[in-house]
N, C-alpha and C positions, 0 to 999 in steps of 0.2 A: 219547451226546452228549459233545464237547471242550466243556472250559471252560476259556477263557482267564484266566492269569493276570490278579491286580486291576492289575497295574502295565503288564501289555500291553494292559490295557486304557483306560488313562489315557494310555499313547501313541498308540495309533489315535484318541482323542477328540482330542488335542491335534493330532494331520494330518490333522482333518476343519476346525479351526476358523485363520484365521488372527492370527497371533500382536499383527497391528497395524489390528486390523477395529476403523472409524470405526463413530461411531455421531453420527448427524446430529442438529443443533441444533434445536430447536423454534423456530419465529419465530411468539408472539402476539399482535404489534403489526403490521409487516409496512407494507403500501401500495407503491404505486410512483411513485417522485420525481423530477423531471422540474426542467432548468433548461438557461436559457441559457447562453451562452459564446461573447465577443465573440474569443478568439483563437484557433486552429488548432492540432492536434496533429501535431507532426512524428514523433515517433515512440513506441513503447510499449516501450524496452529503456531500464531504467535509466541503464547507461553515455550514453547518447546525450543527454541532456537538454539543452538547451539555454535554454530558455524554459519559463514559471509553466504554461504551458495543460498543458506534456504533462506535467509534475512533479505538478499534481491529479491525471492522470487515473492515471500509474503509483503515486500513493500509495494509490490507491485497487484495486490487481492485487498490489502487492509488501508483503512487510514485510521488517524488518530485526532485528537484535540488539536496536536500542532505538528509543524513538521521542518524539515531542514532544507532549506536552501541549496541546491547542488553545488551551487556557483559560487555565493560566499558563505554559506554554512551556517546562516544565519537562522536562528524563529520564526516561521512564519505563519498564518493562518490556516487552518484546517476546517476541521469540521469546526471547532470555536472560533466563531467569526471577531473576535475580541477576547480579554480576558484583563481583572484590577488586579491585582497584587496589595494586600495591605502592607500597612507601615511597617508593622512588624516582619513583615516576611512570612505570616506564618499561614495566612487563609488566602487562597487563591479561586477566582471568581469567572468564572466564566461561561458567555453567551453562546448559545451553539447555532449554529445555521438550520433555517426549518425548511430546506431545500436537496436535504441527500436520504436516499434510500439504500437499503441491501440489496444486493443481487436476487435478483429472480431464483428462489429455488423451492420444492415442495416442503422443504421446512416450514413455510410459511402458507397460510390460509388462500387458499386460491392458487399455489407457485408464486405470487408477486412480490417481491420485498417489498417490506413496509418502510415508515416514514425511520431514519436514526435521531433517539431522545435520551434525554440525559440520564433514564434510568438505565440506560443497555452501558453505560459505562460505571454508572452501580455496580452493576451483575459482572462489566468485563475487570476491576479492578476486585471486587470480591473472590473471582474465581483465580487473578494473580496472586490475592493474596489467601489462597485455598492449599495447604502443603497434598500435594500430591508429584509421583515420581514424575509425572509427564509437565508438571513445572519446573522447569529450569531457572526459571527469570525472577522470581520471587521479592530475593533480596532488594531489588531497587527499588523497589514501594515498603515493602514492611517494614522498612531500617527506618523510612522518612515521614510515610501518612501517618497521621496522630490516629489511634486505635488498633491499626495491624494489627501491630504485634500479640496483642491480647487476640483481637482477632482469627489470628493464624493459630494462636497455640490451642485454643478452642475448637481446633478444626475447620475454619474457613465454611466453608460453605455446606462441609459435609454435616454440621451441625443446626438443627431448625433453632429458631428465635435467635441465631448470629449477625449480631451486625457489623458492619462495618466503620463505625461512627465518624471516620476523619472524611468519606467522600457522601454529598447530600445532594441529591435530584430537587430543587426548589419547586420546580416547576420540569415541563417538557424542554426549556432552551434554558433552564440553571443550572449550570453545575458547580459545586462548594467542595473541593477538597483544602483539609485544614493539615499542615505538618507537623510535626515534634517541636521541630525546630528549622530556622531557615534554611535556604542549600540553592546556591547557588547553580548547581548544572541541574533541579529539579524538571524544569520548562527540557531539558535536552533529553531528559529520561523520560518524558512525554511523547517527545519526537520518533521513539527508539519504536520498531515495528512490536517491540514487548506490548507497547503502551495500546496497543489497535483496540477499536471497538469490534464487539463481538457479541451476534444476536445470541438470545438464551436461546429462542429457538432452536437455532443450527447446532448450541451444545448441546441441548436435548435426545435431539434427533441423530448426530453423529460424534459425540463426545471429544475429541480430543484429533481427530479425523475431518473435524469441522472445515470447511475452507469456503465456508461462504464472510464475505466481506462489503464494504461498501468504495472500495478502493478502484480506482481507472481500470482496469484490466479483471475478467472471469474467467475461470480455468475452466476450457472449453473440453481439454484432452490431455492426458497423462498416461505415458504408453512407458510403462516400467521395466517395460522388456527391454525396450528400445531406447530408453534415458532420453525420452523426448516430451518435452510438455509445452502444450500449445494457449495461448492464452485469445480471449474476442475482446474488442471494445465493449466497456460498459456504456449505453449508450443513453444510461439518463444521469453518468455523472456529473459533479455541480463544478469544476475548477474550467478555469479559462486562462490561456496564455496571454501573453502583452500584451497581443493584437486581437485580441477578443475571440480569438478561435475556439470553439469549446474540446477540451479533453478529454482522452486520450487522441494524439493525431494519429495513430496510425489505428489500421484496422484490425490487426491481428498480430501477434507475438510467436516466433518457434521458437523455441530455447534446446540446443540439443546438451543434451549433459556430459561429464566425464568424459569429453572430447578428447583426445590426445591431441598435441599440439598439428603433428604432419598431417593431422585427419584435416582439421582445422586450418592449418594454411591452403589444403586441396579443394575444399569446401567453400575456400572466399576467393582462390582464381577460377572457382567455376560457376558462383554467384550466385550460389545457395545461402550462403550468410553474408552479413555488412559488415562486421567488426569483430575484431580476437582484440581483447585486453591482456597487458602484463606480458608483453612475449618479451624472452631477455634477448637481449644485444646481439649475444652468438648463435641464438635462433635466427635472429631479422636476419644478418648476415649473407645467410645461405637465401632465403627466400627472396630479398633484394636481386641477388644476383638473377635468379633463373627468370625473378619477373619485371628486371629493371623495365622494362617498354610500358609497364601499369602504373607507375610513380611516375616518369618523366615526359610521358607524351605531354602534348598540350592540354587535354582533356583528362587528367590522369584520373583512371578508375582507382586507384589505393592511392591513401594518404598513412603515413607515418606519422607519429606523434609521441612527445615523450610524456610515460605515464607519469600520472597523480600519484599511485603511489611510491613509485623508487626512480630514480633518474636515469636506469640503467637496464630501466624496458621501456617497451613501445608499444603502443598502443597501431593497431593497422585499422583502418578506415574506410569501409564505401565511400567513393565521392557522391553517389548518391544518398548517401544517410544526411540527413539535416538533422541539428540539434545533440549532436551525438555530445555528450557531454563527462569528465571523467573525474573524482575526486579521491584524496587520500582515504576514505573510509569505505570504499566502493562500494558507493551507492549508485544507480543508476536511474536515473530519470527517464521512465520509459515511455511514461505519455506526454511528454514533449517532443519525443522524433517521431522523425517520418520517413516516408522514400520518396524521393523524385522521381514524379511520372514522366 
């Protein structure tokens, strides 16, 4: 009988196993959360954003370098686990997490997403800063990265040997973008769902139609008939709440669209949805009345709340919804709630 060397043998074990194997999040909390939505999504490709309705739903598919605080609105880490800033203000440095992947889709070699590296935010800021009609979002990089603009007028991406020269991949977790000149709400316009990382893969394969992401929630179903899109836990996302729970808590998203509001209040006294945001005053009014016994019990199923953004709506509430959280640029934090089992 051969017996293999100990060190041919640490390599045959090492091409049995692979090198960037997920290992999927436990969800103990879980439920599935259901709300209305009086606007329509036009589309699910960052670049393209136009209006609030489709900016919920792609913050809810995409992430980015950094992101915003629901609560105080503040910077905070993303996929760049850190980031220097030099003196100047003008080169901005940062480390990326080597722990987040894209969604599972056939864009990719086997269906698997692979690992996210600093070049796919190359390729995601080259194709912002690429003029074509289906970008929208353009201007808040080309005005500010040192090179765009040559860049863009060149043609962006549609041109071969074009580069980008202001944003540099050092490595798989460096990323180097360099600006004009300093700007203060630059880090905010990193935040902005514009900024999301975005495999070339998936632009390959679906262009502009793309909506694969590395973000909490997968669009599991989109019934355009019916203005309903349903979203599944991504369940090898990398973020974790205070308590260490890992993200997204709930298991499942319905979003139904274009709601009218009376569809929408009939819909959460009969506990198909947890929450209507921005209902005004002389709406609540009526709906108080006929369901005063859901607000004043002792256990009251609806809570009332005055919105984030105008003082003179209200936000209505499952008392079963945990984490329900509401801000003046309606953003919504949706893999931090959950449902009470």
């Amino acid at each position: 009988m051969k017996y293999l060397p100990f060190a041919a043998i640490l390599l045959i074990l090492a091409g049995c196993t692979k090198g960037h194997d997920r290992i999927p999040n436990p969800n103990q909390l879980g439920g599935d959360l259901a709300f209305s939505e009086k606007g329509v999504i036009n589309t699910f490709f960052p670049h393209s954003i136009t209006e609030t309705t489709s900016s919920k739903i792609i913050d809810q598919v995409y992430d980015g370098l950094v992101m915003l605080d629901p609560v105080t609105m503040e910077i905070k880490p993303c996929i760049a686990r850190s980031w220097k800033v030099s003196g100047d203000g003008l080169e901005y440095r940062f480390t990326l997490r080597n722990d987040i992947f894209f969604h599972d889709d056939e864009c990719f070699e086997g269906g698997e997403g692979r690992k996210v590296n600093a070049n796919d935010f190359v390729f995601s800021f080259s194709l912002l800063s690429t003029p074509e009609e289906n970008n929208r979002s353009f201007s808040s990089f080309v005005e500010v990265v040192a090179g765009a603009q040559d860049f863009y007028s060149k043609g962006g991406l549609a041109k071969k040997e074009n580069i980008l020269s202001g944003v540099v991949a050092e490595n798989d977790s460096t990323l180097v973008i360099k600006l004009m000149k300093p700007s203060g709400i630059f880090l905010y316009n990193l935040a902005n769902p514009v900024a999301s990382v975005i495999p070339e893969e998936g632009f390959k394969k679906y262009g502009y139609r793309n909506s694969v992401g590395c973000g909490p929630f997968c669009i599991s179903n989109y019934d355009e008939n019916q203005s309903i899109i349903q979203f599944k836990r991504f369940q090898y996302y990398y973020l974790k709440d205070m308590q260490g729970n890992s993200l997204p808590l709930a298991d499942s998203v319905t979003i139904y669209l274009a709601t009218p509001l009376n569809k929408s209040f009939n819909m959460l006294s009969e506990g198909k949805i947890h929450f209507i945001q921005n209902v005004p005053g002389g709406e609540l009014a009526g709906f108080l009345e006929k369901n005063i016994d859901k607000f004043q019990s002792a256990n009251p199923e609806l809570i009332a709340q005055v919105s984030a953004v105008l003082p003179e709506w209200q936000d209505i509430v499952s008392s079963k919804l945990v984490n329900y959280k509401s801000n003046n640029i309606s953003m919504l934090p949706l893999s931090q709630m959950y449902i009470k089992k």
